[in-house]
VEXVEXKOL-434090 format. One record per residue (C-alpha): chain; y, z, x; residue number from 1. Coordinates in nm, 3 decimals, decimal comma. Last residue first. Example, Ala and Ser with C-alpha at 12.3 -4.5 7.8 and 13.67 -1.06 7.14 Angstrom:
2
+-------+---------+---------+---------+------+
: chain :       Y :       Z :       X : resi :
+-------+---------+---------+---------+------+
:     A :  -0,106 :   0,714 :   1,367 :    2 :
:     A :  -0,450 :   0,780 :   1,230 :    1 :
+-------+---------+---------+---------+------+
This chain:
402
+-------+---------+---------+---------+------+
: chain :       Y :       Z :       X : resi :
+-------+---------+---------+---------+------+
:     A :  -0,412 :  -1,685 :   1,989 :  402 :
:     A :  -0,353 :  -2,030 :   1,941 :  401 :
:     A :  -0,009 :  -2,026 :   1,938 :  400 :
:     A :   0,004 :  -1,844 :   2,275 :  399 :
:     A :   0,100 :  -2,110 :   2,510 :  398 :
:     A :   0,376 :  -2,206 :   2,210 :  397 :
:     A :   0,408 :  -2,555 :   2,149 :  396 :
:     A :   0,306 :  -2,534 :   1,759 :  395 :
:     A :   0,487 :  -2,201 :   1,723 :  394 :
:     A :   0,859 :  -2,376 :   1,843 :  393 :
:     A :   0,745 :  -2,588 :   1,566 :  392 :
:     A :   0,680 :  -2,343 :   1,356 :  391 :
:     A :   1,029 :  -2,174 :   1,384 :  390 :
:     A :   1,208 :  -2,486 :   1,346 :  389 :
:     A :   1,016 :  -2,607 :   1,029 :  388 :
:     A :   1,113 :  -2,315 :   0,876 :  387 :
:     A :   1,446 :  -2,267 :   0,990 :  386 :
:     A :   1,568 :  -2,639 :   0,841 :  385 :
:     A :   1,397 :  -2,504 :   0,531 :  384 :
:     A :   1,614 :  -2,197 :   0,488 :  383 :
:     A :   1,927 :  -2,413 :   0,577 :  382 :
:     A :   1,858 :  -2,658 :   0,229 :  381 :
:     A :   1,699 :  -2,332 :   0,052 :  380 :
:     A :   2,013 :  -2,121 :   0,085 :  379 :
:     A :   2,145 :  -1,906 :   0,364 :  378 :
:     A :   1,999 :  -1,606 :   0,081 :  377 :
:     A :   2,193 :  -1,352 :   0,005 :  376 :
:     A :   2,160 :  -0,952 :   0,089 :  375 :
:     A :   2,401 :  -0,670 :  -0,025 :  374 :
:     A :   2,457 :  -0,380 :   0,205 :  373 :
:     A :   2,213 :  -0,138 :   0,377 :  372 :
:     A :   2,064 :  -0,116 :   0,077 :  371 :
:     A :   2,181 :   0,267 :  -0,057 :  370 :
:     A :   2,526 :   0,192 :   0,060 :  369 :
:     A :   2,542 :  -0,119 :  -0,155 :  368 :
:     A :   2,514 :   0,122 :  -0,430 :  367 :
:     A :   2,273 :   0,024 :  -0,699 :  366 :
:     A :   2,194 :   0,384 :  -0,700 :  365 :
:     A :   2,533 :   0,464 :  -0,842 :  364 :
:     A :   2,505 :   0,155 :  -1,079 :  363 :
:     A :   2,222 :   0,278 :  -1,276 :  362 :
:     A :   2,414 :   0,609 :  -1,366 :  361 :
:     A :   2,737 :   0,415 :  -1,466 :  360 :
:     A :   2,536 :   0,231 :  -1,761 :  359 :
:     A :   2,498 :  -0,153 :  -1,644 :  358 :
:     A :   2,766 :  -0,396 :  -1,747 :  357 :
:     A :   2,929 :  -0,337 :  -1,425 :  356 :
:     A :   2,671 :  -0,440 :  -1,212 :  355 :
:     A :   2,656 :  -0,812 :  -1,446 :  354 :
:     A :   3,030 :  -0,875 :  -1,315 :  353 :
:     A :   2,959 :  -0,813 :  -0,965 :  352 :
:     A :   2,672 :  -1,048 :  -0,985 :  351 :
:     A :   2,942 :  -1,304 :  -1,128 :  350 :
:     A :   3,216 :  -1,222 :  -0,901 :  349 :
:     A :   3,016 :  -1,285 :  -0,588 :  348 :
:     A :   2,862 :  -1,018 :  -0,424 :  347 :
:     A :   2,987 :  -0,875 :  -0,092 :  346 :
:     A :   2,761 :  -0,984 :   0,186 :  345 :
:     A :   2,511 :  -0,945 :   0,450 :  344 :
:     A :   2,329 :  -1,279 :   0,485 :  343 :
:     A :   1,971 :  -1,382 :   0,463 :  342 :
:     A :   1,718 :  -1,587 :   0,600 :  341 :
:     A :   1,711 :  -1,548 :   0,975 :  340 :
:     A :   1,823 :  -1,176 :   0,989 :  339 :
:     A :   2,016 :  -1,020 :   1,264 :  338 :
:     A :   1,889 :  -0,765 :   1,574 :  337 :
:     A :   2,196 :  -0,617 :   1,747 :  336 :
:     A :   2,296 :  -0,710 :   2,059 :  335 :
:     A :   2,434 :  -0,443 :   2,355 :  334 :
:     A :   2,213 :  -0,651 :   2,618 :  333 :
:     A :   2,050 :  -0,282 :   2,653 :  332 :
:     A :   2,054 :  -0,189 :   2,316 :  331 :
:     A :   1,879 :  -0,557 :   2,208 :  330 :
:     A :   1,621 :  -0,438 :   2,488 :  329 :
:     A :   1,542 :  -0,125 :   2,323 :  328 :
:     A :   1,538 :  -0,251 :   2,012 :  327 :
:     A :   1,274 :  -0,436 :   2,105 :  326 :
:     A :   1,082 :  -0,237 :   2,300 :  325 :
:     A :   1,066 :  -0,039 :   2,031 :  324 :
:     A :   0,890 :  -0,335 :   1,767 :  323 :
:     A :   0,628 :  -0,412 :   2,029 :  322 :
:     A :   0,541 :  -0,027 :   2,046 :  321 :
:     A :   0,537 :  -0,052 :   1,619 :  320 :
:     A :   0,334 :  -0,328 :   1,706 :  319 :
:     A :   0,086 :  -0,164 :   1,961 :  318 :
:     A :   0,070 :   0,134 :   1,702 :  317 :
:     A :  -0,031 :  -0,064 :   1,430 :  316 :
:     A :  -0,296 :  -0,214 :   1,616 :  315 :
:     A :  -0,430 :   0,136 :   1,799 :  314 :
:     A :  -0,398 :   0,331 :   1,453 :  313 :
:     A :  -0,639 :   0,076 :   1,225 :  312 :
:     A :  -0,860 :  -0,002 :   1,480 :  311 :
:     A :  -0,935 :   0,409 :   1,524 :  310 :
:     A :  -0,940 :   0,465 :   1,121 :  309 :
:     A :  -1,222 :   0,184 :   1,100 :  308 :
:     A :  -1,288 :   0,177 :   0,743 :  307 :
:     A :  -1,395 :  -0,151 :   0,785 :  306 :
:     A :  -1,159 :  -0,352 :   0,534 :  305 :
:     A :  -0,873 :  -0,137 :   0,701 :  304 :
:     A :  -0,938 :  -0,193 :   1,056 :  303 :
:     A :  -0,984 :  -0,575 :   0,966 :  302 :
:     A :  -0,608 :  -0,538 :   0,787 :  301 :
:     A :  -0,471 :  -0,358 :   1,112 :  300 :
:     A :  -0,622 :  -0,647 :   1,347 :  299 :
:     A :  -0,412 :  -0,861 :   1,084 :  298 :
:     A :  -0,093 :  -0,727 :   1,070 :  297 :
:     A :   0,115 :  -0,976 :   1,287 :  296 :
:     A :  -0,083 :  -1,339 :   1,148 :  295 :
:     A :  -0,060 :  -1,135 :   0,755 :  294 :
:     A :   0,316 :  -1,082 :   0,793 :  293 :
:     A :   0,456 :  -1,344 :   0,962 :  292 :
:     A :   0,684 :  -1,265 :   1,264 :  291 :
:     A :   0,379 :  -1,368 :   1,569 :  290 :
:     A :   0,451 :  -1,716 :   1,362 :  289 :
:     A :   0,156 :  -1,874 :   1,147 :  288 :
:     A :  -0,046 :  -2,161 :   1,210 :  287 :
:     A :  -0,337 :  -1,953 :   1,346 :  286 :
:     A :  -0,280 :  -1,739 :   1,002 :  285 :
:     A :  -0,321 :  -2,048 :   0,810 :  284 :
:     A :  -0,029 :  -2,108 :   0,644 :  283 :
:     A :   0,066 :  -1,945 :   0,305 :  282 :
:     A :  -0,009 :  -1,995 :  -0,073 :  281 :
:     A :   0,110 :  -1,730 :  -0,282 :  280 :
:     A :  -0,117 :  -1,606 :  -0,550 :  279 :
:     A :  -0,126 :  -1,691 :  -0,918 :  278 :
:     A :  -0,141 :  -1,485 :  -1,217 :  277 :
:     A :  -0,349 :  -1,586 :  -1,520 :  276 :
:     A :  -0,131 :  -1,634 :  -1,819 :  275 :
:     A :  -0,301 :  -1,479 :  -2,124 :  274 :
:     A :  -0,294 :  -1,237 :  -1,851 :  273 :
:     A :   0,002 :  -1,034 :  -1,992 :  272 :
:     A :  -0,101 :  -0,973 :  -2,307 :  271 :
:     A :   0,061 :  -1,139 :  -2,590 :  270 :
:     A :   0,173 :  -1,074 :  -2,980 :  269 :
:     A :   0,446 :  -1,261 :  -3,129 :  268 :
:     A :   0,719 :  -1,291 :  -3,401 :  267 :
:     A :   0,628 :  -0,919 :  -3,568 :  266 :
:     A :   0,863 :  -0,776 :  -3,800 :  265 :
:     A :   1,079 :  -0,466 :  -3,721 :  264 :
:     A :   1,369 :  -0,563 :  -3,899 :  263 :
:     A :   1,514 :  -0,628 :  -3,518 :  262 :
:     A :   1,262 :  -0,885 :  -3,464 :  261 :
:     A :   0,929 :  -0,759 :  -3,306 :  260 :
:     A :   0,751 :  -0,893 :  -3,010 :  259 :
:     A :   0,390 :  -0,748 :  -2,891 :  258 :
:     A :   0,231 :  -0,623 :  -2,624 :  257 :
:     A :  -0,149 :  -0,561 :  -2,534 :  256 :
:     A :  -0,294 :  -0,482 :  -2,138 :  255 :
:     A :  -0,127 :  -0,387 :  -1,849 :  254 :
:     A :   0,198 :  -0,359 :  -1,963 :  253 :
:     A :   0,110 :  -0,125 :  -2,296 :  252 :
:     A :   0,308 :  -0,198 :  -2,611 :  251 :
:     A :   0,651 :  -0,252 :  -2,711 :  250 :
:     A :   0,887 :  -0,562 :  -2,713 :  249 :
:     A :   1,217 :  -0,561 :  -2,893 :  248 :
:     A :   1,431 :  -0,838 :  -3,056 :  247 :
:     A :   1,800 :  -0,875 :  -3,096 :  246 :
:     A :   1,942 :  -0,517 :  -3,153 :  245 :
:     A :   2,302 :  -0,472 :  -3,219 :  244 :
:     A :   2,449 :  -0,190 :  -3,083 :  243 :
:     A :   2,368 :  -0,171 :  -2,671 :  242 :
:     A :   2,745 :  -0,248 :  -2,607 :  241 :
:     A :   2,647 :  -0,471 :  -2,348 :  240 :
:     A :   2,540 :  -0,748 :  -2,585 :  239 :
:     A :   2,306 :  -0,895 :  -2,826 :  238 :
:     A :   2,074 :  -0,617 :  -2,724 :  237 :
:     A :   1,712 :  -0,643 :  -2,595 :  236 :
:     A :   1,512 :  -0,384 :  -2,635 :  235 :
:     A :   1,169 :  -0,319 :  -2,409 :  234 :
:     A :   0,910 :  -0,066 :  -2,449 :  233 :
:     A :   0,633 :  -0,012 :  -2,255 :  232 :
:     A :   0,302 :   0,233 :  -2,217 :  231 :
:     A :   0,115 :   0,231 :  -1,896 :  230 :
:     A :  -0,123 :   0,540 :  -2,004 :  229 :
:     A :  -0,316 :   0,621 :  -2,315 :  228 :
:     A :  -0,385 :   0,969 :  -2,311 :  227 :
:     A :  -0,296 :   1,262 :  -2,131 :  226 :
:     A :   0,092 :   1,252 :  -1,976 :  225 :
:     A :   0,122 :   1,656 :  -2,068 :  224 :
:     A :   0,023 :   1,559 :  -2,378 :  223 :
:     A :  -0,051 :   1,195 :  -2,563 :  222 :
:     A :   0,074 :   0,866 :  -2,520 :  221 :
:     A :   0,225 :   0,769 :  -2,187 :  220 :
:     A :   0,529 :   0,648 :  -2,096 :  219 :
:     A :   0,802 :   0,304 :  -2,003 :  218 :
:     A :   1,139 :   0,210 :  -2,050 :  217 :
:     A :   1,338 :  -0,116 :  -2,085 :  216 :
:     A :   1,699 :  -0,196 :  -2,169 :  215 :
:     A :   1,806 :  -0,535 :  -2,201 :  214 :
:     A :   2,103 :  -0,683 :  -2,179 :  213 :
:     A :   2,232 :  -0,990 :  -2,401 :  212 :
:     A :   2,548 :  -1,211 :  -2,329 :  211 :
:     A :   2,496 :  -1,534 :  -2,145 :  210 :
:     A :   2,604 :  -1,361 :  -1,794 :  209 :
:     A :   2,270 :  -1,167 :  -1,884 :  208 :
:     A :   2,206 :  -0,817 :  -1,737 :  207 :
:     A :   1,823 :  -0,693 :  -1,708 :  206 :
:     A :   1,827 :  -0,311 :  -1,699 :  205 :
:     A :   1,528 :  -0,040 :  -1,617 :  204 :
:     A :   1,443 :   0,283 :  -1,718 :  203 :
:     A :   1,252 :   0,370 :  -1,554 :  202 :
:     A :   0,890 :   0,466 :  -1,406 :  201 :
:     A :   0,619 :   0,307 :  -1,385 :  200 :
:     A :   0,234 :   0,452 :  -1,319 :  199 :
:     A :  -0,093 :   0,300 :  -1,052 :  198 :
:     A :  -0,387 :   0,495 :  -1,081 :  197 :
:     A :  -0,555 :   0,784 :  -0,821 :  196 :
:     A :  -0,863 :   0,909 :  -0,904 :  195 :
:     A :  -0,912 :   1,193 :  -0,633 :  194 :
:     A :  -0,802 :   1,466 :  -0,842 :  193 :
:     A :  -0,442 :   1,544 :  -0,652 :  192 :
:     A :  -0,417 :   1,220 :  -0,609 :  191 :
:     A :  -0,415 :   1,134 :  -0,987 :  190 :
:     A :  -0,101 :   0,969 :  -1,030 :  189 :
:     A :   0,076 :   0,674 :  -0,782 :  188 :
:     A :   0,398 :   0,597 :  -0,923 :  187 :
:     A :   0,635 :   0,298 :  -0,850 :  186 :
:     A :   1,023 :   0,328 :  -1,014 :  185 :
:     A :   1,108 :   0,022 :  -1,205 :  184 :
:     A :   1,337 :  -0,228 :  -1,060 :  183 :
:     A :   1,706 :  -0,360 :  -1,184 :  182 :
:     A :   1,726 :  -0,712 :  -1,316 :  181 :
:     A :   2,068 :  -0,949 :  -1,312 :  180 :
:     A :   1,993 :  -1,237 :  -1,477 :  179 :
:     A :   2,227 :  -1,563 :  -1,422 :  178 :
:     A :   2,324 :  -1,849 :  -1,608 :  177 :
:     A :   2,529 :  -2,152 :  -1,504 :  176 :
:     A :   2,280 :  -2,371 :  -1,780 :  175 :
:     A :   2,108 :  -2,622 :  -1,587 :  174 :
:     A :   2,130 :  -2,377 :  -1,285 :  173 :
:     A :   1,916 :  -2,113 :  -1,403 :  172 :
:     A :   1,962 :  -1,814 :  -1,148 :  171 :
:     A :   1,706 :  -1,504 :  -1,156 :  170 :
:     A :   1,935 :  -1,228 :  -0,985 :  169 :
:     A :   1,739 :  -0,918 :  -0,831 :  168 :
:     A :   1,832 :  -0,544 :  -0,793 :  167 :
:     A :   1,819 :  -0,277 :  -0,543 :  166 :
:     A :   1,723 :   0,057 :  -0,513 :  165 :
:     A :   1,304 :   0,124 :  -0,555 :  164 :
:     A :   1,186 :   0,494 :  -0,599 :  163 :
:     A :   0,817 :   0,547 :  -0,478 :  162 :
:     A :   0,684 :   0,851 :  -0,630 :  161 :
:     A :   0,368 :   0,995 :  -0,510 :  160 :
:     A :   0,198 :   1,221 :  -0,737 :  159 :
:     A :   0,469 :   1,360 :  -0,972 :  158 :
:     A :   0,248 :   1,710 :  -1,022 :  157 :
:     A :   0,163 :   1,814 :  -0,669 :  156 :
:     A :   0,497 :   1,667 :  -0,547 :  155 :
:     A :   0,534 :   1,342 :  -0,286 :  154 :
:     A :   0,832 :   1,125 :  -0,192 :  153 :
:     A :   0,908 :   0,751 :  -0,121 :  152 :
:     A :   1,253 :   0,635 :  -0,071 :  151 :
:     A :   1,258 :   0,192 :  -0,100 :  150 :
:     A :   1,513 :   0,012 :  -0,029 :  149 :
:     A :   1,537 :  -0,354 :  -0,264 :  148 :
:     A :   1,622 :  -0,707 :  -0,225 :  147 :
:     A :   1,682 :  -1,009 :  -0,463 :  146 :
:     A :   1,727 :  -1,373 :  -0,525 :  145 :
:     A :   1,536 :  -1,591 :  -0,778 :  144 :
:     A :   1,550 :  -1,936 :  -0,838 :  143 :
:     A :   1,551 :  -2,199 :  -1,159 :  142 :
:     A :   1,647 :  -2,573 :  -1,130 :  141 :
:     A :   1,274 :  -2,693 :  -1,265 :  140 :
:     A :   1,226 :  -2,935 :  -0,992 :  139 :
:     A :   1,408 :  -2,707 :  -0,698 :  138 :
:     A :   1,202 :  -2,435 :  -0,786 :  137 :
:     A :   1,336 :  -2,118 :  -0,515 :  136 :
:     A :   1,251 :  -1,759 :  -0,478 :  135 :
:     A :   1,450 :  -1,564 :  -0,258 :  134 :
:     A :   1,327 :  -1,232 :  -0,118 :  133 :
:     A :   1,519 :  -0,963 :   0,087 :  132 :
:     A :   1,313 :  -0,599 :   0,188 :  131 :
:     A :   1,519 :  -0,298 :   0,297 :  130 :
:     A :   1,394 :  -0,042 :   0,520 :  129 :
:     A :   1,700 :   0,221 :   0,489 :  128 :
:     A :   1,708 :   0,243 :   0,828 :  127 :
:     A :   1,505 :  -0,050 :   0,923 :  126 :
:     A :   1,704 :  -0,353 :   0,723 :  125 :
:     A :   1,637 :  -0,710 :   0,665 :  124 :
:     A :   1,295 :  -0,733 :   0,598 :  123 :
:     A :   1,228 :  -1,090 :   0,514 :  122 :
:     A :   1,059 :  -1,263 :   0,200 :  121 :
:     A :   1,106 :  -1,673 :   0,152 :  120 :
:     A :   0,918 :  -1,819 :  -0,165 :  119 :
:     A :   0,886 :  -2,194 :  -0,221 :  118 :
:     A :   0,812 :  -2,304 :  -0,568 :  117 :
:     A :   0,605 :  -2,634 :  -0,647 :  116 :
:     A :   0,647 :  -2,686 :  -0,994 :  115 :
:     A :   0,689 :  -3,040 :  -0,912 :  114 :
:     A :   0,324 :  -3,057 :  -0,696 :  113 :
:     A :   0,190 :  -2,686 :  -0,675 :  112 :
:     A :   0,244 :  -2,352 :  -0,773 :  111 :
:     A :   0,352 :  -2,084 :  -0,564 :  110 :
:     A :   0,512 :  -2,109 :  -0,197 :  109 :
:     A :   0,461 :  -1,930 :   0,124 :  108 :
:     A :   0,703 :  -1,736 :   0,396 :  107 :
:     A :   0,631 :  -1,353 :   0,428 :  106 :
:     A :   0,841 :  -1,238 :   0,704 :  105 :
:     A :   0,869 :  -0,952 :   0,933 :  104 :
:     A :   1,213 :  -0,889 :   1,127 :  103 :
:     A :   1,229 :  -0,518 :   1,121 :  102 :
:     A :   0,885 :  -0,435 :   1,039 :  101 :
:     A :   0,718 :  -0,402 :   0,695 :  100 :
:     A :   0,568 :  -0,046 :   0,551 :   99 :
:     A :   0,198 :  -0,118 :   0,503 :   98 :
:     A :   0,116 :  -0,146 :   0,158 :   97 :
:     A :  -0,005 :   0,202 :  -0,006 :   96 :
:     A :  -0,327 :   0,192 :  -0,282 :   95 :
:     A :  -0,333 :   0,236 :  -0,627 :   94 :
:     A :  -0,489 :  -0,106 :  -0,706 :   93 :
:     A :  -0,513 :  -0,283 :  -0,411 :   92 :
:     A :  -0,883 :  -0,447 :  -0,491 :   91 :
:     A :  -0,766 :  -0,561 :  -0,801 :   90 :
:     A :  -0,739 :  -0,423 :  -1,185 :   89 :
:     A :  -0,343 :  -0,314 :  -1,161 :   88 :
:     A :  -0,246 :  -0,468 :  -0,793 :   87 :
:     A :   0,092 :  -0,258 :  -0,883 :   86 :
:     A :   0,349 :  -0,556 :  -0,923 :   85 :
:     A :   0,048 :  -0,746 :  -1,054 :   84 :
:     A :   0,100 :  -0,510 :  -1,403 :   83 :
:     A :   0,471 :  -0,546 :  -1,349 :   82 :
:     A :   0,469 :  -0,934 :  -1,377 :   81 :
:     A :   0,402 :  -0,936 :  -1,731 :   80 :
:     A :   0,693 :  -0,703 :  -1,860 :   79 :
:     A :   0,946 :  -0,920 :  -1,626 :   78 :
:     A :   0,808 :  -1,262 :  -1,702 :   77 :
:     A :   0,878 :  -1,133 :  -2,080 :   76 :
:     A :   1,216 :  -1,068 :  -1,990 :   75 :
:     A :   1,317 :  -1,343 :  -1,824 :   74 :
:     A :   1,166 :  -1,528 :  -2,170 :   73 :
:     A :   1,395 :  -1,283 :  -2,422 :   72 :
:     A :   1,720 :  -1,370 :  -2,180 :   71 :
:     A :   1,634 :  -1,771 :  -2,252 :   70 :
:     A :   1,541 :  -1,687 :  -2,610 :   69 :
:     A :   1,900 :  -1,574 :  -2,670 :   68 :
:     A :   2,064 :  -1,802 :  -2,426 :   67 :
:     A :   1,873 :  -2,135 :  -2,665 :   66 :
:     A :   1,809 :  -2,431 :  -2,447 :   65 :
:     A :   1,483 :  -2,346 :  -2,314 :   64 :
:     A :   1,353 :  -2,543 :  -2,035 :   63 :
:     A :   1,476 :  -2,368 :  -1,705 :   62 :
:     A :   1,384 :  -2,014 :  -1,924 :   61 :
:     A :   0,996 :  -2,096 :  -1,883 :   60 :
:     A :   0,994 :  -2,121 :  -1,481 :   59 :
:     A :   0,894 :  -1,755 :  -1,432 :   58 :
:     A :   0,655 :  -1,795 :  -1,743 :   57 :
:     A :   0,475 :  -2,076 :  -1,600 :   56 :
:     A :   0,431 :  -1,866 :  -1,229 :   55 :
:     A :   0,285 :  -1,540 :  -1,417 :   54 :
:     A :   0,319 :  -1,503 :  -1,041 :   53 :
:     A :   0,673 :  -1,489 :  -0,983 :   52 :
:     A :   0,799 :  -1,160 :  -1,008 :   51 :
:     A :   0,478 :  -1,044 :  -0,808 :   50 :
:     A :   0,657 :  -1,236 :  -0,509 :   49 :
:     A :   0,808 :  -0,909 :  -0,420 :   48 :
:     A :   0,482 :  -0,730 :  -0,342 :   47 :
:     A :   0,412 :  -0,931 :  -0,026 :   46 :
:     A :   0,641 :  -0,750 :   0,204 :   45 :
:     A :   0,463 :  -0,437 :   0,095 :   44 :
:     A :   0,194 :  -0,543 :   0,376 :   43 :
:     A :  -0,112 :  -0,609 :   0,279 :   42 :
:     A :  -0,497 :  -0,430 :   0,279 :   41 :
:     A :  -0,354 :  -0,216 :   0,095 :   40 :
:     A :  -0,411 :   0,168 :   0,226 :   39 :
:     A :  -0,588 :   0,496 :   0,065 :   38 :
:     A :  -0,913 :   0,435 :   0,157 :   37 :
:     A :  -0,740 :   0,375 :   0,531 :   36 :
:     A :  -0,608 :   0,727 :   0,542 :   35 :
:     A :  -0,216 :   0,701 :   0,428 :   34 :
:     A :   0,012 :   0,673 :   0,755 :   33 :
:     A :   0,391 :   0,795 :   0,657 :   32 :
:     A :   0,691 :   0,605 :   0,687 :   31 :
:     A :   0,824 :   0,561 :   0,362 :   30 :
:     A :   0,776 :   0,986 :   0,335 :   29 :
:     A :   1,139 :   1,049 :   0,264 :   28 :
:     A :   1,248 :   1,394 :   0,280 :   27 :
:     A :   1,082 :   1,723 :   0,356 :   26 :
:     A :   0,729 :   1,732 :   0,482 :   25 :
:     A :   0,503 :   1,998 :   0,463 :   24 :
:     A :   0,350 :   1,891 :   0,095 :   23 :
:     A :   0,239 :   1,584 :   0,263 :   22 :
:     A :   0,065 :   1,700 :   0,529 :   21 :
:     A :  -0,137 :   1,932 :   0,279 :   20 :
:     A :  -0,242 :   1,571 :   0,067 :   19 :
:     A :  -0,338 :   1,399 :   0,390 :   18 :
:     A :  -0,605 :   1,695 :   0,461 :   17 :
:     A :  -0,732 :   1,684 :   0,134 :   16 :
:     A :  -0,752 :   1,277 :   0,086 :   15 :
:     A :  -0,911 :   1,272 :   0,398 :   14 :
:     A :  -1,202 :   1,523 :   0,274 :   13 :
:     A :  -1,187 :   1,346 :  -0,037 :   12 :
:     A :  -1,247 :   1,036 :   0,189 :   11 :
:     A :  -1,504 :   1,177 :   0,386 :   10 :
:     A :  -1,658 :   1,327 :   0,117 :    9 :
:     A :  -1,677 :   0,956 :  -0,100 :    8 :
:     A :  -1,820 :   0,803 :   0,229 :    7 :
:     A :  -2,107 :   1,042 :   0,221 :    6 :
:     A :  -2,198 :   0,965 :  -0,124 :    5 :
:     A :  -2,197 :   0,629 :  -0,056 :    4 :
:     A :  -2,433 :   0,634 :   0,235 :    3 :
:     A :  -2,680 :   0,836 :   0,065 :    2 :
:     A :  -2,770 :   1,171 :   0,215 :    1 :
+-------+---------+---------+---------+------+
């Protein structure tokens, strides 16, 4: 039998047996094991910096003078960042990160030169796992802040259904403007058939402190979901009050959209990789801190590239061991684990503001509740200053070559 063919019944026959485990268990599945055809080779501690990798667009609204085109630019960087959100096209595509640990950080930058921007993930939260980001172009005057919770759950119909709570605040200082965006529901269809694809869900808000919220949804064409998938539509109102239409986007987010005025004429049409994305640029993982991602999950990431279900499970094991002992010994000193990069806060009156011109539905699952509170960044000045202290305690390490 060829060896392709045989590796396509082992993984149905994977995908079976995962499938019935599934339908057994009640509640949230964040922490289940996927077979290894079914993992990213990548932690979901990565996905956040998918906001910024259309990485011109992200840093288009620091330049524009006009608030209405401003809020219609954040939004564009929104509707062409979701299709690297899900890996759409690349070798992740429909596949499960691996659930961050307490503590984990991504820590890299995108661009280069003056658009240099530096980008600072943590998980700041186990129970609800909560992941912080902050985003920061200190040329350009334009950052982003954020952090969700994620509650993943699995039907025979929805597929799996990843449900993000949380929001994210792009900041443009020139102009003392923030963007408050909400985040679209992940869906993984097709399991069921063995071709799974990646699907969003909404709707979804983006609040502007300049005046105009947007509203955006997404579908299929067709019946019963058949047809054309990874449909999108976006309005953007003049205000809260959702009455007076400026502009609106529609089309698919993975491949054609346009931009209509609100007589319905066209003033653009784009896809979203007119603007090729860019990837985050890291230290080399011998450079990197036992806490960084792709240094602590790398034994797992070999076991995934090889198939190896055995590499994968003693790896991930050891550091989920490494990550009990932990909190055993914080119990025992009667400490609690704290982030380096982010604070546990009320929001300021701005933020707090931009909540409240979402629709009352939205902001019950924006609870802080839900998120294990509300996350800041310490700021880039104090984020740095940690950086280069927790690589140079690396650099004279014993073990920093390991």
């Amino acid at each position: 039998m060829p060896r392709n063919v045989a590796n396509l019944r082992d993984n149905l026959a994977q995908l079976k047996d995962f499938l019935s485990y599934l339908s057994t268990v009640e509640g949230d599945l964040s922490n289940i094991t996927a077979p290894p055809f079914i993992l990213a080779a990548k932690s979901a501690i990565e996905v956040p910096a998918a906001w910024a990798s259309r990485h011109d667009l992200f840093l288009a609204p620091a330049d524009e003078p006009d608030p209405q085109l401003r809020a219609t630019l954040v939004a564009k960087n929104y509707l062409c960042s979701l299709k690297q959100l899900v890996d759409e096209g690349g070798d992740n595509a429909a596949k499960k990160p691996l659930n961050p640990f307490l503590g984990e950080l991504f820590i890299g930058t995108l661009g280069e030169g003056v658009n240099t921007t530096r980008l600072i993930t943590e998980q700041v939260s186990h129970h609800p796992p909560v992941t912080a980001c902050y985003m920061h172009n200190e040329e350009h005057g334009i950052s982003s802040r954020g952090f969700v919770a994620q509650q993943t759950s699995f039907g025979a119909s929805s597929g799996v259904v990843v449900k993000q709570m949380g929001y994210a605040v792009v900041r443009v200082d020139k102009y003392d403007e923030d963007h408050l965006m909400t985040m679209p529901t992940l869906l993984i269809k097709g399991l069921t058939t063995g071709s799974p694809h990646p699907e969003l869900g909404g709707p979804c808000y983006i609040s502007s402190s300049s005046g105009p919220l947007t509203k955006i949804e997404f579908g299929t064409t067709g019946t019963f979901g058949l047809g054309r998938k990874n449909m999108v539509q976006a309005t953007i109102y003049k205000t809260p009050s959702m009455r007076d239409i400026l502009c609106e986007f529609s089309g698919h987010w993975d491949g054609k959209m346009a931009i209509k005025d609100s007589k319905g004429e066209i003033l653009e049409e784009f896809q979203a990789d007119d603007l090729p994305p860019i990837k985050p640029t890291v230290r080399p993982i011998e450079q990197q801190t036992t806490w960084e991602s792709r240094r602590a999950w790398s034994k797992v990431f070999e076991g995934i590239y090889e198939g190896n279900v055995h590499k994968i499970h003693k790896h991930k094991s050891a550091l989920e061991e490494a990550q009990r002992a932990l909190r055993e010994e914080e119990r025992a000193r009667g400490s609690s684990w704290e982030p380096c990069f982010f604070t546990n806060r009320p929001e300021n009156a701005r933020v707090a503001s931009l909540l409240k011109d979402l629709p009352e539905e939205v902001r019950s699952e924006l609870a802080p509740t839900k998120t294990a509170g509300s996350w800041n960044s310490v700021g880039i000045g104090a984020a740095e200053n940690i950086i280069s202290r927790l690589h140079a305690l690396h650099a004279n390490s014993p073990t920093s070559t390991k």
